[in-house]
C-alpha positions in Angstrom: -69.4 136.6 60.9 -72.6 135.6 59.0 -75.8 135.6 60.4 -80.0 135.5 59.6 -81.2 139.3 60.1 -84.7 138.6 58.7 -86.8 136.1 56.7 -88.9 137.0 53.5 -92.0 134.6 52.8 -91.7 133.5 49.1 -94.7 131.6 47.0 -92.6 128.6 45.0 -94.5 126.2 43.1 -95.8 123.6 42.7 -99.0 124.5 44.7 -98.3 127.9 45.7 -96.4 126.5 48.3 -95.2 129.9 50.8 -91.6 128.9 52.3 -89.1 130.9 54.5 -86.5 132.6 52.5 -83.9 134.1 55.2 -81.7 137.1 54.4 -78.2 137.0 55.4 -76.0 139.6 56.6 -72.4 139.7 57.6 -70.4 141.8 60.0 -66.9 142.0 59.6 -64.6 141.5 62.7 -61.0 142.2 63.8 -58.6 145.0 62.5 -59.6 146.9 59.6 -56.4 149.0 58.9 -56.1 151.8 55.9 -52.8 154.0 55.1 -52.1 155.9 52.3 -48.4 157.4 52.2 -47.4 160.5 49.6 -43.1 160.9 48.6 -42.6 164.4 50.1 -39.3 164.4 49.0 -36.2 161.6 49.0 -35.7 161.7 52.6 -39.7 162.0 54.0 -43.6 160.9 53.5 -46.9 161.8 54.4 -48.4 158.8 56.0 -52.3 158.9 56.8 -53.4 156.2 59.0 -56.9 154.8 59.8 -57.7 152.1 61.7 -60.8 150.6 62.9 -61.7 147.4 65.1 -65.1 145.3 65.3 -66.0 143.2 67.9 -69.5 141.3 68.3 -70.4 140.7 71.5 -71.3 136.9 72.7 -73.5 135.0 73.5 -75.5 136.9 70.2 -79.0 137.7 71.2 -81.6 136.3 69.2 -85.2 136.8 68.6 -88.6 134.5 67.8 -90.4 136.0 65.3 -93.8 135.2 63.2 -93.7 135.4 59.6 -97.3 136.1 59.1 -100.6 136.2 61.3 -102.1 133.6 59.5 -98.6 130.8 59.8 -98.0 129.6 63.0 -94.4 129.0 62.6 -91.9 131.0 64.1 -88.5 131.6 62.9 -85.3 132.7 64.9 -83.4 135.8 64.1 -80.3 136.8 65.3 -79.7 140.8 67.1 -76.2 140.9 67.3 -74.2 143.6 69.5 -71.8 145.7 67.2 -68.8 147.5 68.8 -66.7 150.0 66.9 -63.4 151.8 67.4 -61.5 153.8 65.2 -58.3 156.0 65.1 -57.0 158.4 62.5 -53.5 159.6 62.7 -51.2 161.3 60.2 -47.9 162.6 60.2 -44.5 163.3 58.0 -42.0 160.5 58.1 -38.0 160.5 58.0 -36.4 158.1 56.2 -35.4 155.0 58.3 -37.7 156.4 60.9 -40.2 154.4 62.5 -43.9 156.3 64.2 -45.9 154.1 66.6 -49.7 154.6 66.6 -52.1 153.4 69.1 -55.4 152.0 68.4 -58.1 150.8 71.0 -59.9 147.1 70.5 -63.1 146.7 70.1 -64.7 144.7 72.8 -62.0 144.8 74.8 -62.6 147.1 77.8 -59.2 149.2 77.7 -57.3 147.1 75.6 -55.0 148.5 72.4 -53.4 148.0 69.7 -49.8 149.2 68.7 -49.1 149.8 65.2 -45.4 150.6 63.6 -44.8 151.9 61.0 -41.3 152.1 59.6 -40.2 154.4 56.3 -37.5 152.7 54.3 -35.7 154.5 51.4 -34.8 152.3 48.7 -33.1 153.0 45.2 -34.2 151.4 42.6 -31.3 149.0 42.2 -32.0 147.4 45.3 -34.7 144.2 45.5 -38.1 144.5 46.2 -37.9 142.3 49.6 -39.7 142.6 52.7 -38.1 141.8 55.9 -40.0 139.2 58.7 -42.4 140.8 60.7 -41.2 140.3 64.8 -44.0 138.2 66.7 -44.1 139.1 70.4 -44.6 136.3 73.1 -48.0 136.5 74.9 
């Protein structure tokens, strides 16, 4: 989500004119999820696990602000409400073994998330294919 944290007055020409230049920033929402696996041995895996989820809260609070004393103008800026959540998790993983892990939502009171994760050994001879991931009903 993009939105204007500040403004910066700038001089352009002709005529030393002084505009509004604003200055964006962006917040990343949603699921940010990070895993990292090692080969133990043929049969098992280390499997580190992070996972993080952002939520902005709405309606985004914003804010009239001056530029300078001596320009009347105001601008708007926007103050939004950032919530965080994060899990880390690791553990050793059996061939055609699955591990569940449980994350909680960001803005979501006590909502979660449930994350599988499902080692598969595979020889090289086999193809490189990925099977369909199941979508749930809501």
């Amino acid at each position: 989500m993009a939105y204007i944290k500040s403004f910066k007055l700038e001089t352009v020409q002709p005529g030393n004119q002084q505009i509004a230049d604003p200055e964006v920033a962006v917040i990343d929402e949603g699921l940010e999820l990070r895993a990292q696996a090692a080969l133990l041995d043929a049969q098992k895996l280390s499997l580190s696990l992070e996972a993080m989820t952002t939520a902005v809260r709405r309606p985004i609070p914003t804010k009239q602000v001056r530029l300078a004393p001596d320009i009347p103008t105001d601008v708007t800026i926007a103050l939004p409400e950032v919530e965080r959540k994060s899990v880390q998790a690791r553990c050793t993983l059996a061939a055609d073994k699955t591990v569940v892990f449980c994350a909680p939502l960001a803005g979501k009171d006590e909502r979660e998330i449930l994350i599988l994760v499902r080692a598969r050994a595979q020889t090289a001879a086999e193809p490189q294919s990925t099977p369909a991931v199941p979508v749930l009903p809501r």
